[in-house]
N, C-alpha and C positions, 0 to 999 in steps of 0.2 A: 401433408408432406412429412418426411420420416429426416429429422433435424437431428444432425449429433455437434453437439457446442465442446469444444476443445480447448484447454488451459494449460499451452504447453510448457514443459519443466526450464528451457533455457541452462542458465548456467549460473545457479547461487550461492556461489562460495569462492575459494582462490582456486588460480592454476595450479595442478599438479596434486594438490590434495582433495581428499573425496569430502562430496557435498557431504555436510552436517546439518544444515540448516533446518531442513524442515524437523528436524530432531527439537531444535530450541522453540520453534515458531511457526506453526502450517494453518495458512490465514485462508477460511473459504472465500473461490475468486465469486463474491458479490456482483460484479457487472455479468460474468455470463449468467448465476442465476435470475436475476431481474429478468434477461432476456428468455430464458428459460421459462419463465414462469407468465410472460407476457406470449409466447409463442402459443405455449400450451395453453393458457385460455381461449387463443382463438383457433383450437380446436387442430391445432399439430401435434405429431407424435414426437417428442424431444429427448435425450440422452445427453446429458453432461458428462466428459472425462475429463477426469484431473489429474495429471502426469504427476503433479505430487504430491498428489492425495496418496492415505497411509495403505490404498490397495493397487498403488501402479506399479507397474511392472516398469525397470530399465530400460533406455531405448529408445532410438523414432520409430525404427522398424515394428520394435513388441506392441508399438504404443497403436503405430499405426492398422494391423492387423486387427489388433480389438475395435477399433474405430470400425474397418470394412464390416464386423462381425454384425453390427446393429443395419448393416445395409440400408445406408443411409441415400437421400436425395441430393443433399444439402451439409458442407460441414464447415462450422464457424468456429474460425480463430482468434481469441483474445491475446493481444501480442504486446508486453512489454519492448522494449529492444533487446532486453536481454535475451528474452523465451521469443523474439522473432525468430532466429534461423532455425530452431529446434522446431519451430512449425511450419516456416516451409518447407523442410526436409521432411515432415510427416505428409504434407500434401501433396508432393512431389510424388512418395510411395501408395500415396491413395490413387491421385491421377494414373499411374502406369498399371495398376491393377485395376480400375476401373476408372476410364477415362471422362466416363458420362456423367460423374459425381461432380457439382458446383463445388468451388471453396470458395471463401469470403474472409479476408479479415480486418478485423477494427482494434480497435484500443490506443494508445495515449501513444507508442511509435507512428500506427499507421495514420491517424488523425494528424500527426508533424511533418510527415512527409509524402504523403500524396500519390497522385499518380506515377511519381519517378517509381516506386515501389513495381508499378506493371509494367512498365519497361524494361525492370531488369528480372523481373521474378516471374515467369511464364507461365508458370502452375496455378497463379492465383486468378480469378476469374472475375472477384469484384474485391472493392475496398468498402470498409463502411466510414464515411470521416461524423467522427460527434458521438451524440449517442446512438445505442444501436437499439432500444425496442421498437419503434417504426419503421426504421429502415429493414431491420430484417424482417418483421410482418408483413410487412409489402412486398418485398422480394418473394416470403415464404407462399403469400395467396397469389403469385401467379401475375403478379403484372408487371407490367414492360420495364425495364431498367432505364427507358431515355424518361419515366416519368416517375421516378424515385428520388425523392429530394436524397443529399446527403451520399448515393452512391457516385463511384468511379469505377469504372465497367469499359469491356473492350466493343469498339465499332468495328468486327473487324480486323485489320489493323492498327485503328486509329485508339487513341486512349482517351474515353469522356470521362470531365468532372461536371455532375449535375451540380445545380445549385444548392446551397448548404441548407440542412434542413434545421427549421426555425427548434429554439428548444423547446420541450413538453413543460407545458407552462403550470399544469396542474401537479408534482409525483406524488397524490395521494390518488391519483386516478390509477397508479401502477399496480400491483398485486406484491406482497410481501415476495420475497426471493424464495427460489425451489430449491432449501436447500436439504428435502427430502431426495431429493439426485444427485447427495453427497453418497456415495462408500466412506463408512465410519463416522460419520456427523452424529453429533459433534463432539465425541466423545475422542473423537484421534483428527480433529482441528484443537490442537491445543494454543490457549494463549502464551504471550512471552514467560517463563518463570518469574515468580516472584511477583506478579504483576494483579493476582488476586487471592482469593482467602478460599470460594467456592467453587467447586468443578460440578458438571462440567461448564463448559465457555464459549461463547458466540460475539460474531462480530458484525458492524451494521452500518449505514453511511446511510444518514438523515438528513443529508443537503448537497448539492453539488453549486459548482464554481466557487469563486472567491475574489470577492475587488481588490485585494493589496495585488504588488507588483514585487514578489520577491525575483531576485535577478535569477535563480537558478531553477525554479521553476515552469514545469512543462503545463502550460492552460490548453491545450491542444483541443480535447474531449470538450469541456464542460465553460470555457470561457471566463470570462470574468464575471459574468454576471452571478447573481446567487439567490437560487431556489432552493425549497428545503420541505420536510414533512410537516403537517399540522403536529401538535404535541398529542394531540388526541390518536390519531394516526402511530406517532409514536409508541405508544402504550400500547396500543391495541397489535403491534408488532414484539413488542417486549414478552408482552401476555401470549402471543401467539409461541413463540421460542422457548417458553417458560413451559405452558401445558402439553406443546404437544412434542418437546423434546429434553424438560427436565431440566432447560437451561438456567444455571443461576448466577449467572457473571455475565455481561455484555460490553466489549470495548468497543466503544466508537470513533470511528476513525474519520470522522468528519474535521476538514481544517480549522472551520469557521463555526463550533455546536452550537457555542453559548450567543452568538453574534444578536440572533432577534432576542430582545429579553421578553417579550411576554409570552414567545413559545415555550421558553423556559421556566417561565412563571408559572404555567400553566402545566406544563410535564411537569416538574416536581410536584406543585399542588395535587396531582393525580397520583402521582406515585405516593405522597405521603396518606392522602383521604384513602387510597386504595393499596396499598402495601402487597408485594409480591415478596419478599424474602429475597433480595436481588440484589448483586452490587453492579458498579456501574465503573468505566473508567472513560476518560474521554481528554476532548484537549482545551485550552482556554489558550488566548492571548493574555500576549506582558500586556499591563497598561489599560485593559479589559479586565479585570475581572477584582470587582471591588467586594466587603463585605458582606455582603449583602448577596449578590450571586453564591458566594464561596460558601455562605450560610444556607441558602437551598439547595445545594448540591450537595453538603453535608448530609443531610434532613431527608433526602430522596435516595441516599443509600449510594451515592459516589464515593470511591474508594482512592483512586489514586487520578489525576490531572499533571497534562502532558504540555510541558512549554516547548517553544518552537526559539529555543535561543541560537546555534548555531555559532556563534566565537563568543570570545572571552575581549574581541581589538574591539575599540568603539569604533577606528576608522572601518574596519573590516565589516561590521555591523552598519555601519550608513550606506555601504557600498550595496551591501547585500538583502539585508533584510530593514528595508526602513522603517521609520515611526515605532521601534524597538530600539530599546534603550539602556545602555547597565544597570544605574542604577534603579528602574523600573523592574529590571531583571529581578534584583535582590529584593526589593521591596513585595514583589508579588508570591516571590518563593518563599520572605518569612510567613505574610499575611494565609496561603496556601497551608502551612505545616503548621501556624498558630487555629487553624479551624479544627486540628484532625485529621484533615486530609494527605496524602502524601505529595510530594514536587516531584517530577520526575524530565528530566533536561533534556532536549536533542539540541545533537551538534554535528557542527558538518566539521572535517580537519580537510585543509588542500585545497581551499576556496583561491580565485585568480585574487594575487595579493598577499598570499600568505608568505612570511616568512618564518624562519627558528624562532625570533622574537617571540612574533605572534601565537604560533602554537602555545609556548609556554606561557602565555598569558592568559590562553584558553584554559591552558590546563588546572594551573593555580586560581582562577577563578568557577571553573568548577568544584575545587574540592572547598574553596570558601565559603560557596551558597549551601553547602550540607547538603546537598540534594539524598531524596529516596534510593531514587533510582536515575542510571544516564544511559542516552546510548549516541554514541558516535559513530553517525557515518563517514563514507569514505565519498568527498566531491566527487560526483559525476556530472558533468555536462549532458544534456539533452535537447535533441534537434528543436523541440518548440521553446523552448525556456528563454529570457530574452535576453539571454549571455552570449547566445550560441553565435551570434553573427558575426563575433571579435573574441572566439573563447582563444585562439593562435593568435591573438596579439599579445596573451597574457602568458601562456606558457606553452609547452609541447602536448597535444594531443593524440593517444595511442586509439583510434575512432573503432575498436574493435567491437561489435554490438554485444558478444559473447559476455564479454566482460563489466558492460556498463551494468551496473547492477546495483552501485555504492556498498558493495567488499570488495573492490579491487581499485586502485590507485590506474587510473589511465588519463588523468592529467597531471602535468607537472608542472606548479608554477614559477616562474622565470627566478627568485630569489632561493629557491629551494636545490641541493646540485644536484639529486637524485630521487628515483624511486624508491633506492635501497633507504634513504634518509628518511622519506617521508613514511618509509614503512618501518624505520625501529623506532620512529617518536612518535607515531599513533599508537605500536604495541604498548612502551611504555608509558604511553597516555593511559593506556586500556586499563592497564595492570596499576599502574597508582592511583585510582578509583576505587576500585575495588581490594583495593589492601592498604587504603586510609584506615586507620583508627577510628575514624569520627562515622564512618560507613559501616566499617565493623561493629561497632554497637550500637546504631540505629536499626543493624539488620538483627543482631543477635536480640535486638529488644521485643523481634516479632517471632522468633524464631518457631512457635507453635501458631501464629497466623501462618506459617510459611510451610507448615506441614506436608499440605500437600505437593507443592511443588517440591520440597525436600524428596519427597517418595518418588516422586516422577522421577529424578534427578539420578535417583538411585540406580532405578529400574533404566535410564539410558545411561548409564553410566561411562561406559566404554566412549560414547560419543562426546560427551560432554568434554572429556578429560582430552578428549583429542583436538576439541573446539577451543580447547583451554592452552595447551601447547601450540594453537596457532598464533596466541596475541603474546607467546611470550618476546621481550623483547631479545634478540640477537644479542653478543657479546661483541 
């Protein structure tokens, strides 16, 4: 079967101004290649498009015309909420150009909401809920849709949800990601600036689920439970992005990396006995990650570690992200920057709860912990996260999928009196960050580790400067 897997662009950045984003940040989508790369072992002919990869063209229409051009059987969409309606508006223009073409889509929207999806969206023909390498290899070899675990498919009229398919209990039985069916990989998937030393840069997710229960959190895909690659497995994917693409950076975007320690034990011991010349960035938990870990990770060529803080309120913090804790917070970001390594913060601003107080408490305690690097997002609410059921108790919700994307403000919570509010004390969150004194020469102290991003920075320069007048605060 002739498979074209689709990664539609959505909408990432504000109203009214032009997307910059992929300019700062253009992350290869990993779940389609997995699938990609599982189809095509068994023996399908497969085509990846990335609507914001560095060679797509503008457009559902442009986008969707290249899609018909590989004349495809089958074409599968990976769907944020954001990048939902920009794919079904591509499918839409596949179906009336050729009606006999399947579409399918899955990912962490369609996995939240279900069959209501084929109700109201006509064009799509199946759902995949979970993961998708078996679901869509069973679909792709030809057998019946009422005997596909994991699908929701039309009877007709009627709309079936099969039973949920159990997860792949092995993922070293999976095949590395084909992310040779990138246009410019990976030399134009660039990492965040400032976020490594060597180029080029690759990205990789060595575990899926997670047992904690953060309240704003979408488990829709991947559940709670938590499966992960063997460390041996790991390397032999490291090595693989290294020889045969020259990669020498790999961020890991896994929630939970450090969680088993002897997988860890055993990746760095490989990476140290066997040295590839690689840096590494990734994330830890507060409260997780004692000497000792922090000392192999050192030792294996980790570069910078990524904490999942989200406010500065303790109340705000029990609400949301439990068994994290402030002063755990500090304690782990000095123990982090006394190994070598760098700290680098995420936070959420416009959590239900927040008020002026609290931001400001956010704020000042970000600039307390010294951190490397931060980045703030913007609360977004999402259908599977286990907020959403009472997210209108807590403030006004603007439910537009376009926009949920975390850069844009589409909730508002009850103590805050506006968007406009919550939008100049994020800017000026933004901007007192990064024009602290104590950041300012943390940063100038790497200023030749930051070479090359400096030159990148250059070279988009126009963008950046435009990215930069968007966080400025209002007068």
């Amino acid at each position: 079967m002739r498979i074209v897997l689709v990664h539609p662009a959505g909408y990432n950045w504000m109203p009214g101004r032009k997307d910059v984003a992929a300019v700062a940040n253009r992350m290869a989508p990993l779940g389609l290649l997995s699938i990609a790369a599982y189809l095509e072992k068994s023996g399908h002919e497969v085509f990846v498009h990335d609507c914001l990869g560095p060679k797509a063209v503008p457009g559902t229409g442009a986008n969707s015309r290249i899609v018909l051009e590989y004349n495809p059987d089958l074409v599968g969409f990976s769907a944020t909420t954001s990048g939902f309606l920009d794919g079904y508006d591509m499918a839409v223009r596949i179906k009336e150009r050729k009606p006999g073409i399947k579409t399918i889509f899955g990912g962490v929207h369609i996995s939240s909401l279900g069959g209501f999806l084929l109700e109201k969206f006509k064009h799509i023909d199946f759902l995949c809920m979970g993961e998708g390498e078996l679901t869509l290899g069973e679909l792709a070899d030809g057998r019946s849709p009422e005997d596909i675990d994991g699908l929701v498919w039309r009877d007709n009229e009627q709309i079936v949800t099969n039973p949920p398919r159990e997860h792949i209990p092995d993922l070293d039985a999976l095949p590395f990601p084909a992310y040779e069916k990138l246009k410019g990989f990976p030399g134009q998937y660039n990492l965040p600036l400032f976020s490594y030393i060597n180029t080029p840069g690759a990205t990789m997710i060595t575990s899926r689920g997670c047992p904690y229960q953060c309240s704003y959190c979408d488990r829709s895909v991947f559940k709670r439970g938590y499966r992960y690659n063997s460390a041996e497995f790991i390397y032999e994917h490291v090595l693989f992005l290294n020889k045969r693409f020259g990669v020498r950076h790999v961020t890991i975007y896994d929630d939970l990396f450090t969680a088993h320690r002897k997988r860890i034990t055993k990746l760095c011991d490989l990476l140290v006995s066997k040295p590839l010349n690689m840096n590494f960035n990734c994330a830890v938990r507060t409260g997780h990650a004692d000497d000792e870990l922090l000392e192999m990770l050192k030792s294996a060529g980790f570069l910078q570690l990524s904490l999942g803080i989200e406010t500065g309120d303790p109340d705000l913090m029990k609400a949301h992200k439990p068994g994290v804790y402030i002063e755990e917070v500090k304690d782990t970001v000095r123990r982090i920057q006394a190994k070598g390594l760098r700290a680098k913060g995420l936070f959420m601003m416009g959590l239900p709860g927040e008020t002026v107080e609290s931001i400001q408490k956010t704020s000042d305690f970000v600039i307390s912990l010294g951190l490397d690097d931060m980045n703030m997002s913007k609360f977004t609410p999402f259908h599977g996260a286990p907020l959403w059921e009472t997210i209108r108790e807590h403030g006004e919700l603007e439910e537009d999928w376009r926009k949920m994307n975390c850069l844009n403000f589409v909730f508002l919570p009850k103590d805050i009196d506006s968007k406009e509010t919550l939008t100049q004390l994020y800017n000026k969150h933004v901007k007192r960050f990064y024009t602290d004194p104590g950041w300012r020469k943390r940063f100038n102290r790497r200023i030749w580790e930051h070479r090359k991003s400096l030159w990148y920075a250059v070279k988009h320069l126009p963008g950046f400067l435009y990215a930069m007048r968007s966080f400025e605060p209002e007068p």
